[in-house]
PyMOL commands that place a pseudoatom at each C-alpha (Angstrom):
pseudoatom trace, name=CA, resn=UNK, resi=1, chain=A, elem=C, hetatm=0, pos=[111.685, 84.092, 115.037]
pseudoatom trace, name=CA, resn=UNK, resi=2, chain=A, elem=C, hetatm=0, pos=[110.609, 85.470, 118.376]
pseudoatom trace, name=CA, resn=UNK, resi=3, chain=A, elem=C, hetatm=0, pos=[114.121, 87.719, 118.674]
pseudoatom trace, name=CA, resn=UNK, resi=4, chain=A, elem=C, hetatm=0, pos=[113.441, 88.939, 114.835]
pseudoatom trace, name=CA, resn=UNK, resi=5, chain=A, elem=C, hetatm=0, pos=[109.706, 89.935, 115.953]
pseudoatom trace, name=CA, resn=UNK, resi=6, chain=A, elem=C, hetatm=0, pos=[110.726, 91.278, 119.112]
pseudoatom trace, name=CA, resn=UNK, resi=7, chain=A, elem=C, hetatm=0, pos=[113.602, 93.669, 117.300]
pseudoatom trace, name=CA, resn=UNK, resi=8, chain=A, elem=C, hetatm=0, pos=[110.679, 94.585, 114.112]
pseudoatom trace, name=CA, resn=UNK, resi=9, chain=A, elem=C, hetatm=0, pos=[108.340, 95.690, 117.276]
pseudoatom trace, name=CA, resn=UNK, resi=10, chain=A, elem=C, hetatm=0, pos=[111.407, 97.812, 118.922]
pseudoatom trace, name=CA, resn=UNK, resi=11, chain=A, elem=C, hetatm=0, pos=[112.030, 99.464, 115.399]
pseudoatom trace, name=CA, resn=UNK, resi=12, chain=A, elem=C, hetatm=0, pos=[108.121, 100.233, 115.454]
pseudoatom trace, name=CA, resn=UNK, resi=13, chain=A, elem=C, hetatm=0, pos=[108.568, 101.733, 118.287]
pseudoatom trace, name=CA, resn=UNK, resi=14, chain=A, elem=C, hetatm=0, pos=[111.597, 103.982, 117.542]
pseudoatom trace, name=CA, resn=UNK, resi=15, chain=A, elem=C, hetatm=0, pos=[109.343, 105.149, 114.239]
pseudoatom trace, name=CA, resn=UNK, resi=16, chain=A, elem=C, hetatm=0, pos=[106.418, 106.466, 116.568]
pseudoatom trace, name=CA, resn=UNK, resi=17, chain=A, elem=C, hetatm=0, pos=[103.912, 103.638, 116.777]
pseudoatom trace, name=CA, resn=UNK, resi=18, chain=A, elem=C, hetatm=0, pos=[101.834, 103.816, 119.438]
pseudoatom trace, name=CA, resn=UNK, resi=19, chain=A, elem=C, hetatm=0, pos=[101.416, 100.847, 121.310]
pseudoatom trace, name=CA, resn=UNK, resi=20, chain=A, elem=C, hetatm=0, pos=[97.664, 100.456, 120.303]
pseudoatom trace, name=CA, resn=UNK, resi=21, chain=A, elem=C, hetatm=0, pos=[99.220, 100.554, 116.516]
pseudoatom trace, name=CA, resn=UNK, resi=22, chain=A, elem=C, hetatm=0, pos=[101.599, 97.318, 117.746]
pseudoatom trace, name=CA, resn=UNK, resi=23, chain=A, elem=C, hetatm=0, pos=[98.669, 95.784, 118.946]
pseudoatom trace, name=CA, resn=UNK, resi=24, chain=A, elem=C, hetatm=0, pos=[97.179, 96.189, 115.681]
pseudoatom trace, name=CA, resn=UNK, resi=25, chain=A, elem=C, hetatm=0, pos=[100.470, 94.391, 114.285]
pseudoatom trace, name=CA, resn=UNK, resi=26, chain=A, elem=C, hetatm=0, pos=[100.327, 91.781, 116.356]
pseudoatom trace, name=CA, resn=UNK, resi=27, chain=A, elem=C, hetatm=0, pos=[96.868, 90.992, 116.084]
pseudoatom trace, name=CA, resn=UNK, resi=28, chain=A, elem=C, hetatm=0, pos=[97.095, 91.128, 112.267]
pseudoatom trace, name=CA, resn=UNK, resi=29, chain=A, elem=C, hetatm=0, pos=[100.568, 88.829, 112.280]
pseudoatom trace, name=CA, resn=UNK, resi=30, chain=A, elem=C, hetatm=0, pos=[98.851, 85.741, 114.746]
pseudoatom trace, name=CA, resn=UNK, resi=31, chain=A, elem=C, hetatm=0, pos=[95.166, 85.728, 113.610]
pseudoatom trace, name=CA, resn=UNK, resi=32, chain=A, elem=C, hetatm=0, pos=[95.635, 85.694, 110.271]
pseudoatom trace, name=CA, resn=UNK, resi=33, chain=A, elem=C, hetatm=0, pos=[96.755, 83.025, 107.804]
pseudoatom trace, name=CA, resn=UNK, resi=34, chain=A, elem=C, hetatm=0, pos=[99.530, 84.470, 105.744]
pseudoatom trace, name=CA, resn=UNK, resi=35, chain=A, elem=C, hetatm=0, pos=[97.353, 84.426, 102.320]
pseudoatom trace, name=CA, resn=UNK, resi=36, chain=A, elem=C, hetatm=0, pos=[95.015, 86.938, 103.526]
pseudoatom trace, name=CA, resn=UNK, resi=37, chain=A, elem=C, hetatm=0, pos=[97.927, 88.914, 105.064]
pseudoatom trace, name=CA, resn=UNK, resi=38, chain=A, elem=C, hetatm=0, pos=[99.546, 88.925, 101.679]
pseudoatom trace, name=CA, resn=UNK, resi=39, chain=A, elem=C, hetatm=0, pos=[96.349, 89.981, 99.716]
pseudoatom trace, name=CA, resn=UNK, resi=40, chain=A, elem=C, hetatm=0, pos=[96.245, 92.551, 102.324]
pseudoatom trace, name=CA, resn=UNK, resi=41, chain=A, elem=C, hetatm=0, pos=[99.394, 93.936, 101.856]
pseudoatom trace, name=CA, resn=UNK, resi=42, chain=A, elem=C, hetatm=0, pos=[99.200, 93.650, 97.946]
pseudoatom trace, name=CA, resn=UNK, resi=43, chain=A, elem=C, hetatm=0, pos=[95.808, 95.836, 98.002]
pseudoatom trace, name=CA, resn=UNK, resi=44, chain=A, elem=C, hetatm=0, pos=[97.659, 97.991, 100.370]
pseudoatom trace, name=CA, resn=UNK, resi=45, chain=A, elem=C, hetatm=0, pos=[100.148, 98.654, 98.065]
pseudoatom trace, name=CA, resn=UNK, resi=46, chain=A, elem=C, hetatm=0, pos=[98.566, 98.932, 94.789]
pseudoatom trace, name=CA, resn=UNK, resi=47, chain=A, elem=C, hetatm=0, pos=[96.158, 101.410, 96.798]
pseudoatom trace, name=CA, resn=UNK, resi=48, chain=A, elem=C, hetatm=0, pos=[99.292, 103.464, 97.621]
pseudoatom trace, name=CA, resn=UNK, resi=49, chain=A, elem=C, hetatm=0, pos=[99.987, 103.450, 94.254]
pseudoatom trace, name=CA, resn=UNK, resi=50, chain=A, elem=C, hetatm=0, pos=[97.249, 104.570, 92.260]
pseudoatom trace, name=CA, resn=UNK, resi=51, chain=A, elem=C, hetatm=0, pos=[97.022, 107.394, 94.733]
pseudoatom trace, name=CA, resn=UNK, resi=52, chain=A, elem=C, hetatm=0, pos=[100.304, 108.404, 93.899]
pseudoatom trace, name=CA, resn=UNK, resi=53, chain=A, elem=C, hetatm=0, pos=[99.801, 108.406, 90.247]
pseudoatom trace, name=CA, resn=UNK, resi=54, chain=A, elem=C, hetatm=0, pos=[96.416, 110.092, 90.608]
pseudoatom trace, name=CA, resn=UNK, resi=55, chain=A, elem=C, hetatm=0, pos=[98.160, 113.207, 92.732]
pseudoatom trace, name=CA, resn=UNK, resi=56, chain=A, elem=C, hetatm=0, pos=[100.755, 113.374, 90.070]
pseudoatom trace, name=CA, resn=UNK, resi=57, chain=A, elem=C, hetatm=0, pos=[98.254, 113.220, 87.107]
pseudoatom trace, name=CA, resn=UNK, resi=58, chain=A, elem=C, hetatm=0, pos=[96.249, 116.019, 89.198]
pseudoatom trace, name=CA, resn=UNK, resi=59, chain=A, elem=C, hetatm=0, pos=[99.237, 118.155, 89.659]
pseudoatom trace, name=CA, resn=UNK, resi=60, chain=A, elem=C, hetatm=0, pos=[100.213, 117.824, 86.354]
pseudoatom trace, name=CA, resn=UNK, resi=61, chain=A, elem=C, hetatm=0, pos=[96.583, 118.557, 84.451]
pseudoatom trace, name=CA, resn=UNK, resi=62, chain=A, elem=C, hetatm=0, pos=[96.372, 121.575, 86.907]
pseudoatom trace, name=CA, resn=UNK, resi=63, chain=A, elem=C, hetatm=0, pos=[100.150, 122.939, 86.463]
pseudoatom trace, name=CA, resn=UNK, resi=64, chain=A, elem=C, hetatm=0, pos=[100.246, 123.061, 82.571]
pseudoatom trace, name=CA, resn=UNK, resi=65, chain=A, elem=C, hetatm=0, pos=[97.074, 125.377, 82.745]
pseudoatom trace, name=CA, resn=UNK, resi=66, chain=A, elem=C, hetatm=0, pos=[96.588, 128.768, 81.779]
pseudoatom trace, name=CA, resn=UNK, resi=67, chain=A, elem=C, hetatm=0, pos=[93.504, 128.898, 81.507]
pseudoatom trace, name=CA, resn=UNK, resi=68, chain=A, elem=C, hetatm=0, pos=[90.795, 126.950, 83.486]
pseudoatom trace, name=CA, resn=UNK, resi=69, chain=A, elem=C, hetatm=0, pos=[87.513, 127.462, 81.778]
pseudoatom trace, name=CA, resn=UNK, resi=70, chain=A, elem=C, hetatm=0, pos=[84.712, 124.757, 82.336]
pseudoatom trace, name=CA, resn=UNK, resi=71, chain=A, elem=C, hetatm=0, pos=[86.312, 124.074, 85.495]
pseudoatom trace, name=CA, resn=UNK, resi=72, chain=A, elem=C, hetatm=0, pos=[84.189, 125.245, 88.386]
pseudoatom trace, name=CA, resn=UNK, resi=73, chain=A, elem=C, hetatm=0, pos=[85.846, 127.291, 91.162]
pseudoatom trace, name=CA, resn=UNK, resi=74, chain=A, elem=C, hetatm=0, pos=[82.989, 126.837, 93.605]
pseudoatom trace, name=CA, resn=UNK, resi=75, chain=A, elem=C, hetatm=0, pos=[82.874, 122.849, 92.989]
pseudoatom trace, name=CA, resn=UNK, resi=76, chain=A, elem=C, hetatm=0, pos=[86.767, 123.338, 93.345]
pseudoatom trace, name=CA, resn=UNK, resi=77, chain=A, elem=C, hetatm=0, pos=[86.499, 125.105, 96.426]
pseudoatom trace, name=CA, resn=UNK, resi=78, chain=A, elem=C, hetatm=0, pos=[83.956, 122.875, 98.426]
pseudoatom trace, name=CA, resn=UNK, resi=79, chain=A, elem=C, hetatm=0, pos=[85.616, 119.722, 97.140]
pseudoatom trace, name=CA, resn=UNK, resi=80, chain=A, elem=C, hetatm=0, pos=[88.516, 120.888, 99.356]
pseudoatom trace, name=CA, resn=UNK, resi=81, chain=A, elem=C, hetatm=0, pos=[86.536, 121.783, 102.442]
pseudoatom trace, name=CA, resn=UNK, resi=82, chain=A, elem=C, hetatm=0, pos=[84.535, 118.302, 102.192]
pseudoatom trace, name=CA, resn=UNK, resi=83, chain=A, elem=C, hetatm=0, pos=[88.177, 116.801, 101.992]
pseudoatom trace, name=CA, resn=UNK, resi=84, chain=A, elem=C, hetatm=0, pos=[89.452, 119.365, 104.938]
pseudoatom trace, name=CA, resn=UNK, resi=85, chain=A, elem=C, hetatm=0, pos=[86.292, 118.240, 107.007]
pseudoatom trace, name=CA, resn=UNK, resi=86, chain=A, elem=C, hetatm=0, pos=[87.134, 114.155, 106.566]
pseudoatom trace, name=CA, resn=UNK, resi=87, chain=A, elem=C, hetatm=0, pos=[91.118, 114.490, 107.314]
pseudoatom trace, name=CA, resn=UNK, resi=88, chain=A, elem=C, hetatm=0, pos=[90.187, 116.519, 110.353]
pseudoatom trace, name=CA, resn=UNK, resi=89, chain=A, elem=C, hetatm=0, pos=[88.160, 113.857, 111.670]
pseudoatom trace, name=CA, resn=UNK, resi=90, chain=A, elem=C, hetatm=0, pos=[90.116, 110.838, 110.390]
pseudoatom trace, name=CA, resn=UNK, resi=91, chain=A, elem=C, hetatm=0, pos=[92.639, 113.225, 112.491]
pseudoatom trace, name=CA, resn=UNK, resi=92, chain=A, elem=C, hetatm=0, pos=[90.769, 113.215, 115.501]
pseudoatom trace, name=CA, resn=UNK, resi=93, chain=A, elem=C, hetatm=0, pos=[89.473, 109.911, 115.662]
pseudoatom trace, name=CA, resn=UNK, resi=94, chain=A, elem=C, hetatm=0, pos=[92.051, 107.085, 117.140]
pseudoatom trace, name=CA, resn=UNK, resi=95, chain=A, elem=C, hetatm=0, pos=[91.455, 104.229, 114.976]
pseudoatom trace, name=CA, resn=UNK, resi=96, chain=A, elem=C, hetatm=0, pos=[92.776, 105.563, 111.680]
pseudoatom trace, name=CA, resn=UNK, resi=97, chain=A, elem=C, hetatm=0, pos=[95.567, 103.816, 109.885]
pseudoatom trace, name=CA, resn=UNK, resi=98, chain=A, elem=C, hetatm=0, pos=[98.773, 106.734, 109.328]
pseudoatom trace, name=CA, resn=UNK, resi=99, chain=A, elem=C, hetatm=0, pos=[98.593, 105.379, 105.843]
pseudoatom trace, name=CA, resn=UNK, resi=100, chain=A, elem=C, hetatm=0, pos=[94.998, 106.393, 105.303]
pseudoatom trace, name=CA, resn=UNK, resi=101, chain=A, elem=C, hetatm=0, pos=[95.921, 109.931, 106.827]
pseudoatom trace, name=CA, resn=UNK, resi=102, chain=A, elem=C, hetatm=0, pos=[99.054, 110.378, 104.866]
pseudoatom trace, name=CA, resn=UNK, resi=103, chain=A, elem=C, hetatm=0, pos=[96.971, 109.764, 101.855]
pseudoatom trace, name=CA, resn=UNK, resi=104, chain=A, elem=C, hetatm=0, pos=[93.858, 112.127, 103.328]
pseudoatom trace, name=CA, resn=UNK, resi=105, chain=A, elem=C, hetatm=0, pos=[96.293, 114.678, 103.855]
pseudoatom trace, name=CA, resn=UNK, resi=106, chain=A, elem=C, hetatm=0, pos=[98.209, 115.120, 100.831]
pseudoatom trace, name=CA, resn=UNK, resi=107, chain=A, elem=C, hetatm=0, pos=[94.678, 114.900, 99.018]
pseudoatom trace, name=CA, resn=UNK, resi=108, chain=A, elem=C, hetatm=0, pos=[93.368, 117.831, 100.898]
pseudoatom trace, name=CA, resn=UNK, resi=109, chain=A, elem=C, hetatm=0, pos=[96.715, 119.784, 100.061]
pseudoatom trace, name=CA, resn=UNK, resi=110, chain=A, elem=C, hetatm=0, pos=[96.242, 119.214, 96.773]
pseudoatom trace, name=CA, resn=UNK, resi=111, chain=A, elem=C, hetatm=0, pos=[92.276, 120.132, 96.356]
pseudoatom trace, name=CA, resn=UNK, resi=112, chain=A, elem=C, hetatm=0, pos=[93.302, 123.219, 98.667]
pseudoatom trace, name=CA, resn=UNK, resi=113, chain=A, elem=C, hetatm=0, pos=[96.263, 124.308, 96.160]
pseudoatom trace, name=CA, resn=UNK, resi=114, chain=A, elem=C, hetatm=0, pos=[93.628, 123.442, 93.126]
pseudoatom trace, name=CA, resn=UNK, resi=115, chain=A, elem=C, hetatm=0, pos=[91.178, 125.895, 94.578]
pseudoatom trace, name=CA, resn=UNK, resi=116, chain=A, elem=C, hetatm=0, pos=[93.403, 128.303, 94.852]
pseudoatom trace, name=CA, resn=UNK, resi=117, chain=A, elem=C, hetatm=0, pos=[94.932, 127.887, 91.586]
pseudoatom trace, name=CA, resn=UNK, resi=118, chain=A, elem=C, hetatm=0, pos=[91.572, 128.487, 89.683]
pseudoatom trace, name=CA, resn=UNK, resi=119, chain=A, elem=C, hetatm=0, pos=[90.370, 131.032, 92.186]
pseudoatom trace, name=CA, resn=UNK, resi=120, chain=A, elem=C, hetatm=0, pos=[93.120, 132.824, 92.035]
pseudoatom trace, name=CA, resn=UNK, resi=121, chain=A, elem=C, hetatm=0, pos=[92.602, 133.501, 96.084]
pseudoatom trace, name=CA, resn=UNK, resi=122, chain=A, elem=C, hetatm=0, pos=[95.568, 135.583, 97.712]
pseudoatom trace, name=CA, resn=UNK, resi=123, chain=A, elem=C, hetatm=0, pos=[96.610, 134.397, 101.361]
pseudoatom trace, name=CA, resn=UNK, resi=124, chain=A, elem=C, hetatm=0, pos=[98.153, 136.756, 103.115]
for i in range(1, 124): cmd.bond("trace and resi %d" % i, "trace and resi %d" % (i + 1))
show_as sticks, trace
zoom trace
C-alpha cells in the first residue's frame, strides 16, 4: 500500500502539484474515514459536472442567437468583470483548489466572450 501511495504522490508530482497540494492529499487520505472521502469526491464530481453542462447550455443559448434583445449588455458586461475580479484573486491567493480555478476560469472566458457577443465590442 505504502509503494502504491508513494508512486500516486511521484505521479502528483510529475503533473505539477506543489508540495503544499500533496500535503493537502495526504492530510485528506489519513484523517478522514473513507465515507466522507467518498461523499467528497462524489460532490466533487457531480459539481464538475453540472458546470460543464451549464457552460455548454450557455454557449449554446448564446451561439444560436441573432438577435439578443431583453438581454442586457451592461449586466453582461459587469457580470464578466465581477467574474474577472474573483478568478484573479482565487489566482493570487495560495489556498485555492486548481479545480475551483479551472472552473473560475473557463467561467470568466465565457461571460467575457458573452459580453462581447451582445456588445458587439471589437478588440483590436
Amino acid at each position: 500500500v505504502m509503494k502504491f501511495l508513494e508512486g500516486s504522490f511521484d505521479m502528483m508530482r510529475d503533473v505539477g502539484l506543489q508540495e503544499r497540494d500533496l500535503d493537502d492529499v495526504k492530510d485528506l487520505v489519513s484523517d478522514t474515514s473513507l465515507k466522507v472521502l467518498g461523499l467528497t469526491y462524489l460532490i466533487t464530481f457531480l459539481h464538475v459536472t453540472f458546470d460543464f453542462l451549464a457552460f455548454k447550455n450557455d454557449i449554446g443559448f448564446f451561439r444560436g442567437r441573432e438577435t439578443y434583445e431583453g438581454l442586457s449588455s451592461r449586466s453582461l458586461v459587469s457580470s464578466f468583470v465581477c467574474s474577472l475580479i474573483i478568478f484573479l484573486y482565487l489566482l493570487d491567493s495560495d489556498y485555492t483548489s486548481r479545480i475551483v480555478l479551472m472552473s473560475t476560469g473557463v467561467s470568466t472566458v465565457i461571460e467575457g466572450w458573452k459580453a462581447k457577443k451582445v456588445s458587439k465590442a471589437t478588440i483590436h
